[in-house]
Every structure is written in C-alpha cells, then in structure tokens.
N, C-alpha and C positions, 0 to 999 in steps of 0.2 A: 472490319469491325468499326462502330460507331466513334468509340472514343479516341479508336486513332485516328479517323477523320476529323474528330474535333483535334484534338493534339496538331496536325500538320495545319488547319486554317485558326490555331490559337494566335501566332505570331502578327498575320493578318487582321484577325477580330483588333489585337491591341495595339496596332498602329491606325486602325480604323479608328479607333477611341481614343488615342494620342498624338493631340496635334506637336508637330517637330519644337515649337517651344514650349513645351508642359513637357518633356521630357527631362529625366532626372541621371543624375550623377552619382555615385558614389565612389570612394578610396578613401586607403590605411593600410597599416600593417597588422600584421598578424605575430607576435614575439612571444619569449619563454618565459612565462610568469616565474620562473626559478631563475633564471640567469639575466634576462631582460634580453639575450640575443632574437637576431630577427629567425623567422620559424621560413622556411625555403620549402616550396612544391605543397606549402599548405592546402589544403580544399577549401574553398570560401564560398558557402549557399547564401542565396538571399532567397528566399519562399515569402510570396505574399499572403498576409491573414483576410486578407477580407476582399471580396470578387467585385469585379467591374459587372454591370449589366449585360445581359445578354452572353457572361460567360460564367459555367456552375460545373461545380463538380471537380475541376481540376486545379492541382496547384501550380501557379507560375513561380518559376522558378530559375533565378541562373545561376551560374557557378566558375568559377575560375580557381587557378593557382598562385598561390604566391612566387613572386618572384626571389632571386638571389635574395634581395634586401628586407625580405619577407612582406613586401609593396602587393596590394591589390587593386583592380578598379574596375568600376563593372560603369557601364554608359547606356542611354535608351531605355531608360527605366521608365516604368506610366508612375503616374505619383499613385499611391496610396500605401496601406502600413505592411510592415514586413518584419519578419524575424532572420537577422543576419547572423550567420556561425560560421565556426571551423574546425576543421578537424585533422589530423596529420597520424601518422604512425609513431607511434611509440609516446603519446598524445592523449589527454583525454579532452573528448569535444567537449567544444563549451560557445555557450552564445553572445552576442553580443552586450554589452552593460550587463552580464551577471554577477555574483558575489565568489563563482566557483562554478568547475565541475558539475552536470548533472542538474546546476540550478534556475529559473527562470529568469531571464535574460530581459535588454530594456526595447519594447516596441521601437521599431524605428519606423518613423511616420514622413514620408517623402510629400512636400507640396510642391504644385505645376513648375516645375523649373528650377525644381531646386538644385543646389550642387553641394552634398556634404564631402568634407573631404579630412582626414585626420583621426578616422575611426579604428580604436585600437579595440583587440582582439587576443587578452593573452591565453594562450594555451599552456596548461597543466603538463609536467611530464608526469606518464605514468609510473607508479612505484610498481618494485617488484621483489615477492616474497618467495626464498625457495628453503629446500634442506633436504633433510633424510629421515626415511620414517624406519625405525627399525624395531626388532621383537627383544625380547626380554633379556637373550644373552648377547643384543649389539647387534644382529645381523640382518641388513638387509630386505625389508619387504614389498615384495614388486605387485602392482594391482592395490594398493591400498587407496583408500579416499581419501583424501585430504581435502577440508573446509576451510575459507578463510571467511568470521564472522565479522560484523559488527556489533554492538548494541543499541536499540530502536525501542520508542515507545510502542504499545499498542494495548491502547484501553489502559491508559496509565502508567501500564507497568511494562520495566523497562525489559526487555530481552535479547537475547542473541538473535540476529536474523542472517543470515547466511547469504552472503554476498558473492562468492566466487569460489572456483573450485578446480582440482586437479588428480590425476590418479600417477604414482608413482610408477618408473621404469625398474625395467631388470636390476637396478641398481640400487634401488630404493630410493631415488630422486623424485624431487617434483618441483615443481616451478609456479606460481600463479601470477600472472601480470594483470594490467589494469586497474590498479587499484589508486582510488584517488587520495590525498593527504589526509591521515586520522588514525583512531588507536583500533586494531584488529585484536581479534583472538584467533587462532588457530587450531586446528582439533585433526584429528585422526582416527580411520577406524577401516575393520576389517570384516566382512560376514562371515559369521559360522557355515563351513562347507556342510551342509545337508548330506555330503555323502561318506564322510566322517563319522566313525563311534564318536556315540555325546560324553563329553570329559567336562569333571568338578567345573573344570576353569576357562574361561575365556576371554577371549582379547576384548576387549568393552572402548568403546568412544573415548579418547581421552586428549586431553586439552594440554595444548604445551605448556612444558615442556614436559609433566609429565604426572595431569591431573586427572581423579576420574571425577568430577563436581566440574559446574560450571564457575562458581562461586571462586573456587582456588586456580582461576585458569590465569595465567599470566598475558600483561597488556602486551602489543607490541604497536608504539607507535611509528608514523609511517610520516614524511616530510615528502614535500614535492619531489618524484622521482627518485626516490629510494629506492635500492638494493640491497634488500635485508637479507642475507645469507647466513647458514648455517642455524637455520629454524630449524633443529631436529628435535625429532618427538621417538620417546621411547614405549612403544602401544603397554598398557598395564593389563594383567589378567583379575577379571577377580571373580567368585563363584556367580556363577549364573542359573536360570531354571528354564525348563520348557513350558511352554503354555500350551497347552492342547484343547481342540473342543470343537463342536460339529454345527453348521450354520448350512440353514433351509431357506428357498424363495417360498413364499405365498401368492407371489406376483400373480396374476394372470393377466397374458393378452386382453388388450381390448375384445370384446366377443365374447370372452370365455377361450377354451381350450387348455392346450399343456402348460406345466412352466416352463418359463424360457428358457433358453438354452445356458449349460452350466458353464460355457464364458463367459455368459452376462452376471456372474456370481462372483463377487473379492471378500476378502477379509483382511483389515488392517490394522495394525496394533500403536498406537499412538501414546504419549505421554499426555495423560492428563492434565496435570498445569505445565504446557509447556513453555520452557524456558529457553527453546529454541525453534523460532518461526523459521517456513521458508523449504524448499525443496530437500532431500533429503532423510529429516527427523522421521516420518513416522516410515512403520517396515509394513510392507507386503509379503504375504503367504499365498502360496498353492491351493486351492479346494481342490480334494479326489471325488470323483464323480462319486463318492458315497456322504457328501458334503463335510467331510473332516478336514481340520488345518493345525499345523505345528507351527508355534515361534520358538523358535530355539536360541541362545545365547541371553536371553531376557535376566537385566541388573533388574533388583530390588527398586520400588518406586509403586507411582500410582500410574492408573493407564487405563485408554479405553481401545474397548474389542468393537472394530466395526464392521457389519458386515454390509454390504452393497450391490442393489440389483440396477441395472441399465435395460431398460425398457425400453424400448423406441423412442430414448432421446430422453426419458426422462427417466430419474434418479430416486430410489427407495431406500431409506436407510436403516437399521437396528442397533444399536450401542450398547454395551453394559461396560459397567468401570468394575475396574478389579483392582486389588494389593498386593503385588509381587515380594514376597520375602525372600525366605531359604528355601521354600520345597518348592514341587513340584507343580502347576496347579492343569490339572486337569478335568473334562465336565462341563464345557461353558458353553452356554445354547444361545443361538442366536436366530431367530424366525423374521426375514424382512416380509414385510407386509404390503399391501398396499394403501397407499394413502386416502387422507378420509377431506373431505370438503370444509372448506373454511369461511364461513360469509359474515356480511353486517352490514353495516350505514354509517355512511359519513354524513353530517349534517350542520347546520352551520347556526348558530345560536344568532339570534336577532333578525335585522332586514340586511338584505345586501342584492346588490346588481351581478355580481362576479360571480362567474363561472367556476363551478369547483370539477368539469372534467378532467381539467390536467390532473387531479391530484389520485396518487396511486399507494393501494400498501405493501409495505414490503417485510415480510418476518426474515432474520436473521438466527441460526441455531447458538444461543447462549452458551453453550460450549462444546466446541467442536475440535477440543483435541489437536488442531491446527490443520483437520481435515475437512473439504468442503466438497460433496461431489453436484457438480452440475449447477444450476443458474440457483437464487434463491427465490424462496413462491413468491411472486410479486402479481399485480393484479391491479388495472384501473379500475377507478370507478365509473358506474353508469352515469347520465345523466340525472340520473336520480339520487345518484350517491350508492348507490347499493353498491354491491362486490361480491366474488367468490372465487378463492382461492382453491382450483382441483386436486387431489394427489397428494396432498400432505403429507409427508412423514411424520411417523410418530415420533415426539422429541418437542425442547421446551425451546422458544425460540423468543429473543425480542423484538417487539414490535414499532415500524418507523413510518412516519407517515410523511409521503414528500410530495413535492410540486404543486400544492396550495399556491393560492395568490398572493402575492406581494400584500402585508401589510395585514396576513393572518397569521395566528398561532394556535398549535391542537392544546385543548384547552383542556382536553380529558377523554382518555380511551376504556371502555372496561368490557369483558367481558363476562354476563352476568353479574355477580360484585367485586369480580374483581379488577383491581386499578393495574390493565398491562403493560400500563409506561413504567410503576415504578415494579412491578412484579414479573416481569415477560408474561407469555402464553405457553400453557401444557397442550400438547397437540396429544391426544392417544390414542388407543382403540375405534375411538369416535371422536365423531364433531364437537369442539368445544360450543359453550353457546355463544352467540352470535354476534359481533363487536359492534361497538355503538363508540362510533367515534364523534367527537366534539371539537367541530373548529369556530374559532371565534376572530371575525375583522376589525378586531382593537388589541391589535399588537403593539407595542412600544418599539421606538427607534433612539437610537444613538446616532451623532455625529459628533466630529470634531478632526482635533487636528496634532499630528505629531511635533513635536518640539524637542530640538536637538539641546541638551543644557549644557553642551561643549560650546557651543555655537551660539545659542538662544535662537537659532534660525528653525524654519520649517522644516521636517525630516521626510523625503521621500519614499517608497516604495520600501516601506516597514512594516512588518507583519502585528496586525494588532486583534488584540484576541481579547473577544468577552467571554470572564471566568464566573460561575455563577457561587455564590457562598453560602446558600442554606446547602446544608450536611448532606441531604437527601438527593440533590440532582448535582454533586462534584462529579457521584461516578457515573452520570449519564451524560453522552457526548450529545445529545441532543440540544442540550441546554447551553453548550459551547456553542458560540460565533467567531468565524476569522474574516478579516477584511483585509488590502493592503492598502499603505497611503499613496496616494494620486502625488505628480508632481508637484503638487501648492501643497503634500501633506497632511492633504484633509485625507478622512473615511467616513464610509457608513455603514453601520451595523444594522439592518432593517428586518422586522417581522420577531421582535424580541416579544419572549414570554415575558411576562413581566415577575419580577422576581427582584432579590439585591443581586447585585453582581460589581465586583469589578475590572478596568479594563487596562490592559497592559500592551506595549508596544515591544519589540524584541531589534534590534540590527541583525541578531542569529540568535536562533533559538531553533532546537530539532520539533517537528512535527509534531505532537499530543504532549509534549513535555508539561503542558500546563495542568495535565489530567494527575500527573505523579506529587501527590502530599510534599515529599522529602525535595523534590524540585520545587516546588514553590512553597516551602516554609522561610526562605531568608527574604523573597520578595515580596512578599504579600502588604508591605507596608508602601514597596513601590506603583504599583494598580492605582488608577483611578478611582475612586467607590462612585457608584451611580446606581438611584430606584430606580427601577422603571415599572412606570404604573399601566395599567389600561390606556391604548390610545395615547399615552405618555409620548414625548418629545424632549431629547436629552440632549445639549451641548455641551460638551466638555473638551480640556484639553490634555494632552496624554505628553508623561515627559517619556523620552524612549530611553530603552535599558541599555549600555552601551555591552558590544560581544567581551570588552574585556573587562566586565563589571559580575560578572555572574559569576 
C-alpha cells in the first residue's frame, strides 16, 4: 500500500530535510494537577501541525513514557510547530499550555536548534460517580440507563447535554468514570417492555435523587478525581399515555419505481423544546410493514413525531408536533415525501475583483426536536453565483451563508419578500421562490488588544467575543464573532456587519454563554461598546473578565 510506503521512507524524507544542527530538543514532566505528584508510565505525543515540503498527508509524530519521576524527553526533532500531550489511565488527557481537560492547549513552536527543556504537563485525575438505581419499593434494578449530564449553551439557552453514561448490574449498580472537574446531574430511566400489558403507570426519566423535572434535579459537584458514591436514584412512576399513528414513504427511486424498502422507513418521537441535547433523549419505534408505530410510556409534554426515509444516502423527513396530556392520543399521519429543489443568486453589491466561488449555502432545520438525520442541504455556488439545492425536505429551516471573502458581509437574503436571515425559510410542497442573496465588500473590522487590570499587562490567549446589541440580531449567531488573543494580546475580529455591538474578553467563559440575556445581564456594563460602520476600521482596547469575577 502507498501510505505505508510513505510511513517507512517518512523518517528518511525528514532527516533528508534536517540538517544534524537544526535539530530540536525537548523534556519535562508530566504531574497530578490534584496532588502535584509526578505522573509514571505517562503517554507523552508530540504531533506536528503543519508539514515539511515534499511530505502531505501524514502526521509526525512521536511518543514516549514517563519515567518514575514523571521526566520525558524526546530528541531529533525537525523544528517546526507541534501540539504536545498526555495521557495516562485513570487521567484525563490534556495538552500542553491548556486551561484543563478537553481544552485547547499552547502551540509549541520549535526553531533550528532549539532545546526546550521544563515543560510541565499536569494531568487531571478522572472523577468517578457511582450508586443504585432502584424501583419504588427499594429494590434493585438491573439493565437500567443511567446518564450523567452537564448543562451547555446552545442557541442561548442553557440545557442538559449528556455527557457519559452506564447501564446497571444485577445488582443495581453503576459506575461512570471519566469525568472531568464540574457540577453534573444525573438521571435514570427504564423502557416500557412492549411485551407487557399497558399499566396507568410508569417508570418515567427521573433525575436524582428523585425528580421527574429537570428543573428540580439536584447539582452534584465533582473536584479533580472524585469518588462520588452512593448516588442513588429512586426511578418515580407517574401516569403515562400511548401515542399511536401510521406513517407512509412517497419517496421514489430515482427512475421511478417501488417505495423503498420498509427498513428505510423510522419513526421517532422527540421532545419539542428540548431540554436535554445529545444521544439518548429522543425514543425510536418499530414500523409494521402496514406502516403503524406505538410509543408507549409517553409523560405529558410537547413533542414532535418524526417520520424518516433513507434513500441512497440521502434523507426525507415529515414532522407534526403534538400535546401529550392524560389520554390516549391516537390517528397521527405522517406522509414523507420527497424533496423539492432550492435555488437563487448570490451577488455582490458594487465593483470588486474577488471571487465569490468559495462561498456556499447552507439551510439548517429551525427546529429539530434535537434530531438531525443526514448531512444538512448545502450547495456551492456557481461561478456566477447562482445555486440549487436538490431534495429538500419539507420543513422551515434557517439560512447561513459562508465562505465569502475576507472583508465581506451578507448584506441581505430574501426570498421573494421575504427577509430569511431575520425569518428563516418555509420549504413545502414546492419550491419556495428563488433567493437572492446580497454580499457586500465593506465590512467593518475590529482590532485591539486584551488588558489584564490585575496586572495592567497584555492578556494572552483570551477568548474575546463580539456581542451585537440591536434587539433583533442578539438571538442570531450570525451576528456573533469569536477571536483569541495572540501572545502580545492583540485580536482581530474581520468581515463585521456593521451594526452597534459590544466587545468582551472572557479568561473562562462556556461556549454561546454570551447568547443567554440572564448570563450577560450583570456584564453588560463590562464590553467594550464599538460602531461599526461600512468599510469601518475599529481599535479598541478590551479589559478581560477575570473566571473569578463572574
């Protein structure tokens, strides 16, 4: 095979490209960021980020142990930049100059000869949460699920996201490891056996220690290598309903012919506003080859019924939302169809030299329940701009327009009259009319620089984020920019719409927090304020929020 022929003369290539003094150095230890002891039999990678000439495709990479003393050292390095880690058992990996766990770590940049030597590397000990999951009268349930969440932004608003998981033994035990320093919630749950008479009651999701709301679920925080024991959850009954109702393909083969085959047919029942992302939350059912499906054990709630065909690779969907009470709800039709064609024109307001091929569209479905099946319609443009998007499912989706040139911004999208940045796109029966998108190459930029006010010095590798403050574009992520500071502290924020906005630096701040009102109602007086006009040019300087300031 080729690549292992390349692999066995890669050693070669880069001593051919390394002469014996341009060759580089490295050592350090590797310790327990909970104890500060040294970490023994560690894994220590060095992978380089960016390729010598004449070698592509592969990462170099080497690797050693740590010693007793938790001591590494790797020698015959070619200079150029690399991302240094490590990892050990009962550990969570982490890379070099990170803030934690899981976080991105600091380039290490080798020049001709150099010898770094004193590179520390602390490793996380993993926490670990366990207990018993038991039924109503204390006893025992083996096969149960058990989740261990977090809570996460997304699109502002904060949710459960499901981070780790385990199923109990005979005993009713479970265990989940890996988990890194922070506050969890927990939850438990059981399926209705389908082969069981349907009873008033049933075992429903419920949150420790022994909630059926998310809302009432108790924290459990979690310190570097924790052993949190005797997390038991007591599963709660409470009345439930069956959802019944019969869902059809329309699809057909390219060609014409039969529909496709009744494998390629799901039904799935998801939580409308859900409050918990991430593997697990929504249930699948059975289709009988007469296209009927039951959910059984269904709490009170909103939700949507989705039905889904897989087509040679490509994905048809049908939704209807429904109100779960007390009864029963039966009767709910679902017909997937197949999708209808999407086109338009991107075009570029004034004169300009710049190539608008890279730039491509992509609809995203506005509410999906927390279910996505298959890639989303995306679509270059022509050299002309034009586009079209095949197969569209019917469903309202919002619209993003990316990979434009440096130093534009979409200046307005509509389809017929209506405005699909601040509206999304109705997909239905048929083609909507045709988009007419508007880029314009007098976007506004920001620069500047972070400022430590503990220090009054430059602030490095700070996540700094333009927030925009007319009413109308808070809840579009669009209109958000993230940058980090360079080691002199500066940033740049390039290709801004021009709007008010202003701009805030974080030392820790979670991911879209800036999108949640209640998360940034106390700092709002901390941001920078800054116009940005057309073709505008902004320097400013940003004080940073210190992590223990929030």
């Amino acid at each position: 095979m080729r690549w292992m022929g390349a692999l066995l003369l890669l050693p070669l290539v880069l001593a051919a490209q390394t002469k014996p003094d341009d060759s580089c150095a490295i050592s350090g230890q590797v310790s327990n960021a909970a104890s500060g002891e040294p970490v023994r039999r560690a894994l220590v990678s060095l992978r380089r980020v960016d390729m010598s000439p004449g070698v592509t495709n592969i990462q170099v990479t080497q690797t050693v142990s740590t010693d007793a003393a938790g001591q590494f050292a790797m020698a015959g390095i070619a200079p150029g930049k690399y991302r240094l880690a490590a990892e050990r058992n009962g550990f969570l990996a982490t890379q070099y100059g990170s803030r934690g766990p899981g976080k991105a770590g600091t380039l290490l940049t080798l020049e001709a000869g150099q010898k770094s030597s004193e590179l520390a590397i602390r490793l996380t000990p993993q926490g670990v949460i366990a207990g018993r999951v038991l039924d109503e009268e204390g006893e025992p349930l083996s096969g149960a699920n058990v989740q261990v969440s977090r809570q996460q932004y997304m699109q502002g608003r904060k949710q459960m996201s499901r981070t780790n998981g385990a199923s109990t033994n005979d005993l009713g035990e479970y265990r989940v490891f890996g988990l890194a320093p922070g506050r969890y919630y927990v939850s438990a749950d059981t399926r209705p056996n389908p082969m069981l008479p349907l009873a008033e009651e049933e075992y429903v999701t419920t949150w420790f220690p022994r909630a059926t709301d998310t809302s009432a679920a108790a924290p459990i925080d979690m310190a570097a290598g924790a052993q949190l024991r005797n997390i038991d959850i007591t599963l709660a009954k409470l009345h439930t309903v069956t959802v019944r109702g019969r869902v059809a393909s329309e699809v057909r083969p390219p060609g014409g012919g039969e529909n496709p085959r009744r494998t390629n047919l799901n039904v799935t029942l998801s939580a409308r506003n859900a409050m918990i992302i991430g593997a697990g939350f929504a249930r699948g059912a059975p289709v009988t080859p007469q296209g009927t499906f039951e959910f059984r054990g269904v709490t009170p709630g909103s939700y949507f019924v989705i039905g889904q065909v897989n087509m040679q690779g490509k994905y048809f969907t049908a939704r209807t939302s429904i109100q779960v009470g007390g009864s029963n709800i039966e009767g709910i039709t679902l017909a997937v169809r197949g999708g209808v064609p999407v086109s338009g024109q991107v075009r570029v307001e004034g004169e300009t030299t710049q190539s608008i091929a890279s730039v491509h569209m992509l609809l995203k479905p506005a509410e999906t329940g927390g279910v996505v099946y298959g890639p989303y319609p995306t679509q270059q443009v022509k050299p002309d701009g034009s586009f079209q998007m095949e197969d569209v499912s019917a469903d309202r989706y919002t619209v993003s327009v990316n990979g434009f040139p440096e130093g534009f911004y979409v200046k307005s999208a509509h389809s017929g009259n209506l405005d699909v940045l601040s509206n999304g796109l109705e997909v239905g029966a048929g083609s909507p009319a045709p988009l007419d998108v508007v880029l314009s190459p007098n976007a506004g930029q920001v620069t500047g620089t972070v400022l430590d006010p503990k220090t009054q010095k430059a602030a490095a590798m700070m996540m700094v984020v333009l927030v925009p403050q007319e009413k109308e574009r808070r809840a579009r992520e669009a209109f958000y920019q993230t940058a980090t500071s360079d080691f002199s502290g500066q940033f740049t924020l390039k290709s801004v719409a021009p709007g008010e906005y202003r701009v805030y630096a974080w030392e820790e701040a979670e991911y879209g927090a800036w999108m949640d009102p209640e998360f940034m109602k106390p700092l709002e007086s901390r941001g920078e304020a800054v116009s940005v006009s057309e073709g505008g040019r902004q320097a400013i300087q940003v004080n940073l929020i210190p992590a223990d300031s929030q």
